[in-house]
N, C-alpha and C positions, 0 to 999 in steps of 0.2 A: 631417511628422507627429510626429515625436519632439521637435522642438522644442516643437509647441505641447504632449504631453503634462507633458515637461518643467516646460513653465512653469506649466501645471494643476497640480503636484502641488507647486511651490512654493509656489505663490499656498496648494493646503491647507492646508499647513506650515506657513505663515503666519496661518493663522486656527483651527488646533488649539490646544484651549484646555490648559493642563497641567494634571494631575492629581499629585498629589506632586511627588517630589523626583527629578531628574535620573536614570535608572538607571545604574547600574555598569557598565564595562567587561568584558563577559564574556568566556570563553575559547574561542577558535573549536572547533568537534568538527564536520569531515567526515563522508561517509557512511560510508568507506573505516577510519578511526579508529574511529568505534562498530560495526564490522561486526567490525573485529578485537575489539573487547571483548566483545561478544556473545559471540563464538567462545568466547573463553577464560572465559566464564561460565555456557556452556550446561552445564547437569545432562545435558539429551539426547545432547548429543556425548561427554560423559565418559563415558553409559553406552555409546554405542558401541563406545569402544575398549577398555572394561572387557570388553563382550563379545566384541570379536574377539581379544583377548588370550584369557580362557578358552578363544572357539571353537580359538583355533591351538594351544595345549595338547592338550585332550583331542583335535584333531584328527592330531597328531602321534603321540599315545597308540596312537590307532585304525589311525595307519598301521604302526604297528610290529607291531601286533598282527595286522593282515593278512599280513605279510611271513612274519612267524613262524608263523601256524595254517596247519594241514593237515587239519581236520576239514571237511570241502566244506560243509553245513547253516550251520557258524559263518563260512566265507571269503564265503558270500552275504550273511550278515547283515551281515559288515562293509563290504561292497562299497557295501549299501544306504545303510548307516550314513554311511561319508565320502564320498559323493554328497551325503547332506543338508546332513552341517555345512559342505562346500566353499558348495553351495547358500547358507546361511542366510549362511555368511560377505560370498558376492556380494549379498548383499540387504541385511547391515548395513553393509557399502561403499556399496550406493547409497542408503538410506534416511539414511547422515551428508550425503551429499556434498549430497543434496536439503535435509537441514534447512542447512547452511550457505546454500546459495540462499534457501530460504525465511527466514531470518533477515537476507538483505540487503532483503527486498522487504519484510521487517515494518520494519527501520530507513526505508529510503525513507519506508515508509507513516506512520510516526509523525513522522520531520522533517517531512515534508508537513503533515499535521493542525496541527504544531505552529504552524509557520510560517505556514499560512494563520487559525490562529487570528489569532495577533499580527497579521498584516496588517487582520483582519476588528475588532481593536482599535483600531487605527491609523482606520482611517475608520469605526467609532463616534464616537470622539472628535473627528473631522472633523463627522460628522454633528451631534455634540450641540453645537461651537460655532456651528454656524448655527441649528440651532433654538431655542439659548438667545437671539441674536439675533433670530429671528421672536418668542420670547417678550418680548425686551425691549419689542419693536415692540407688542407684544399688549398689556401693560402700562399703554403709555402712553394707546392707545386707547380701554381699557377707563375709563382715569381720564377720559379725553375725554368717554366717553361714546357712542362708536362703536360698541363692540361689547360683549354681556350679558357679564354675570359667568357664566356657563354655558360661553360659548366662552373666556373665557380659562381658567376653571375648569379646561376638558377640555386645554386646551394645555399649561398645566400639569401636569395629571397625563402628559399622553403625554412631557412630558419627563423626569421625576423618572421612570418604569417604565423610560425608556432609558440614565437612568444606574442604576438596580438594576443593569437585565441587562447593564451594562457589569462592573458587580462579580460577575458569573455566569462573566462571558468569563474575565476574571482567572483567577477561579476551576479553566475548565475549563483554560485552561493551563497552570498548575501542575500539573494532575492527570494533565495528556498528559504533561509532563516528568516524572513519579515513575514511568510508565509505561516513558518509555524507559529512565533509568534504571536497574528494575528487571531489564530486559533486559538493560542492559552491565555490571550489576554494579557499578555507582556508587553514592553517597549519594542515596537517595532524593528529595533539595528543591535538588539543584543544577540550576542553570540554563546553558545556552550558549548562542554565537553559531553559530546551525546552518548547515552552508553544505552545499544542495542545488543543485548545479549539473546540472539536467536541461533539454532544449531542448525544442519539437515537431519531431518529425517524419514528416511521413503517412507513412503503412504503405506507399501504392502500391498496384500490382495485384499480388497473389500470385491463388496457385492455390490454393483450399480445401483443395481435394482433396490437394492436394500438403502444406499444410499441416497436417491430419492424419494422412498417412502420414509424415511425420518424425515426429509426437509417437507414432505408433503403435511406433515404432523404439527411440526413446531418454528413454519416460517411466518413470522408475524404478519405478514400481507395476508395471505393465505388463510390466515385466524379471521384476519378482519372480513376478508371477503365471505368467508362463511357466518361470519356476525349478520351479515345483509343480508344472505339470504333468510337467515332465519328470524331475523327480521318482518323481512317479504311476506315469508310463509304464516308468521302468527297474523300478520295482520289480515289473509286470507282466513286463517281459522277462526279468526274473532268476528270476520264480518257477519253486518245483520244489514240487512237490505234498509230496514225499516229506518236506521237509525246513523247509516255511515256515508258520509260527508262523498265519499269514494267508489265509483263503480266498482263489479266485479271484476269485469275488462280489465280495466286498471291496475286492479292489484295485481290479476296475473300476467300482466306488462311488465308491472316492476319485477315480481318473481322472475319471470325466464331472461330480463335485463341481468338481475343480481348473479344469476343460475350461470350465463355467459360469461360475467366478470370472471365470475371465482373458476372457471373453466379454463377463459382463459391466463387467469394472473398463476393457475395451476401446470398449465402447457411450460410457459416462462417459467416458473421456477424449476420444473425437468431437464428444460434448455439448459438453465445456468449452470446445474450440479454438474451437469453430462460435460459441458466444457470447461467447467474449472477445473471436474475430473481429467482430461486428455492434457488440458493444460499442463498442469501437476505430470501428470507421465510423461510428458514431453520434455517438461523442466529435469526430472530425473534423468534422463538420456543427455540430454547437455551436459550434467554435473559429472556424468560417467564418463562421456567424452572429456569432458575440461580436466578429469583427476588424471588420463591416460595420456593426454597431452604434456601434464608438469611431469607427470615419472619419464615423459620418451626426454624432454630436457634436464630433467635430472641426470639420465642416464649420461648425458653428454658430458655434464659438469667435469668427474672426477679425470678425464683426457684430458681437458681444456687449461683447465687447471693446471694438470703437469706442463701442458705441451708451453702455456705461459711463462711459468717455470722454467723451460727449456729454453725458451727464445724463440719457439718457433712459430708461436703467433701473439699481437700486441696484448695489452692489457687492457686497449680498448674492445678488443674482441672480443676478451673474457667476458668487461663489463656491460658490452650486450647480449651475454649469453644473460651473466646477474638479472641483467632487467625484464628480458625475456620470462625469467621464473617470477618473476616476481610481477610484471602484469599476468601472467595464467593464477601465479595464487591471489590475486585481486579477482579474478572470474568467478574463480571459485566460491570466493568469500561473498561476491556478490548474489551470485545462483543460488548460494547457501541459505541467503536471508532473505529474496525475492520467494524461494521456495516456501521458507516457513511459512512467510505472512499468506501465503496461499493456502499454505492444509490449514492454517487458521481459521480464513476462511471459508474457506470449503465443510469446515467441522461446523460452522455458525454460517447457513447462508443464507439466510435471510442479509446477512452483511455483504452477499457477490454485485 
């Protein structure tokens, strides 16, 4: 089967018409490469550490100051106090470590678009040099006297709208690349040779169930929201009537407030897994369909071929069975890598 797609996507090659002038040799840029530039261009992560530098200061401040008071009212307030900022500190540890994940899965997302753009270019211009041939064919008929000036009329215009949206296409790719760009901190209009090396591979049988209690475990939101509560909760255990700035009422306000959050940011993250999961099985069934589609055109190739051979039907016939295989192996290729970046994150979802 790779043979004959192979030779399907030559034969395209071979009948793409050019549009300008040969492109430039661009410079390759990994996922791995613009993940580390992201990094070093996130504003988000600078404030991180901007703020875990102040928290660890004044957190430093608060401990000395504990060490050294002796007035019981003010040793609980600070008790309360470096509970929090230790708190807020574990929370701006995992709210970076999560945008560095989510800043690999926005790089995948954008190579992807980008690259399926370019592809989805690629067999435009496959498609418009056959059609400009069925136009040639229309042409001459038309002078024949075969067919109205209405029908070549209309085959005309469907050709000339399809080279517009080919300068659309352009278009949008250029605007994907200012996009990532934007992201790594590069010059807005530079272009590269992007290399996403993602493969399929089905999920398998996992356990739902199982697979939400991991995320229920280690999804950073979820950490933070139980940081509040237990927040909440000390400062209930710590209270002394005599001496706290804060009703009871209050506190256990803020408790069953926190107790709600982390309920519901806990509901939400069950949602998420449970549909990225169906998602993910869904996308399988596509790729299963999409593989049975290129083997039933496969199937067709080795007749086509002869029958071309024979005479007995054109070579532009062939050349749209060629391109036929060769957009279903674009689906493929696409579903293939749509699919990864989903068990990616699906394995990491605190990033869904």
């Amino acid at each position: 089967m790779k043979r004959i797609v192979s030779a399907a996507l030559m034969c395209l090659v071979m009948v793409t018409p050019v549009f300008g002038q040969a492109p430039a040799v661009l410079e390759r840029l990994t996922v791995d490469q613009a993940v580390e530039a992201a990094i070093a261009a996130s504003n988000d992560l600078k404030s991180y550490d901007d703020s875990l530098i102040s928290n660890n200061e004044s957190l430093d401040s608060l401990k000395e100051q504990f060490q050294l008071e002796t007035d019981y009212g003010k040793v609980l307030s600070l008790a309360v106090q470096i509970m929090q900022m230790e708190t807020q500190n574990t929370q701006t540890n995992n709210n970076a470590n999560l945008a560095v994940d989510k800043l690999r899965i926005s790089v995948m997302n954008l190579f992807a678009s980008i690259i399926n753009a370019q592809n989805a270019l690629t067999l435009a211009d496959q498609s418009l040099s056959i059609q400009k041939r069925q136009l040639d064919i229309a042409k001459i008929k038309y002078n024949l006297g075969y067919i109205s000036k209405i029908d070549y009329d209309t085959q005309t215009n469907s050709y000339n709208q399809k080279l517009a949206s080919r300068e659309t296409q352009k278009i949008a790719i250029d605007n994907a690349f200012v996009s990532l760009n934007k992201l790594l901190g590069y010059t807005l209009t530079k272009q590269y040779d992007l290399v996403l090396d993602l493969h399929y591979t089905p999920l398998g049988e996992i356990s739902i169930a199982g697979a939400v209690d991991t995320a229920l475990r280690s999804d950073p939101s979820l950490v933070n929201q139980q940081g509040n509560v237990e927040v909440a909760q000390y400062k209930i255990d710590m209270y002394d009537s005599e001496v706290s700035t804060d009703t009871e009422e209050s506190l256990d306000r803020n408790l069953q407030q926190a107790e709600r959050s982390l309920y519901e940011t806990q509901r939400g993250i069950e949602q998420k897994v449970v549909n990225a999961y169906n998602n993910i099985k869904n996308q399988e069934i596509s790729y299963d369909n999409a593989i049975l589609a290129l083997e039933a055109l496969n199937l067709q190739l080795p007749l086509k071929v002869k029958q071309a051979e024979l005479g007995k039907i054109t070579k532009l016939e062939l050349d749209q069975l060629y391109y036929q295989i060769a957009q279903q192996q674009e689906t493929i290729r696409s579903l293939s890598v749509s699919h990864a970046i989903n068990v990616t994150q699906f394995n990491n979802p605190g990033t869904l």
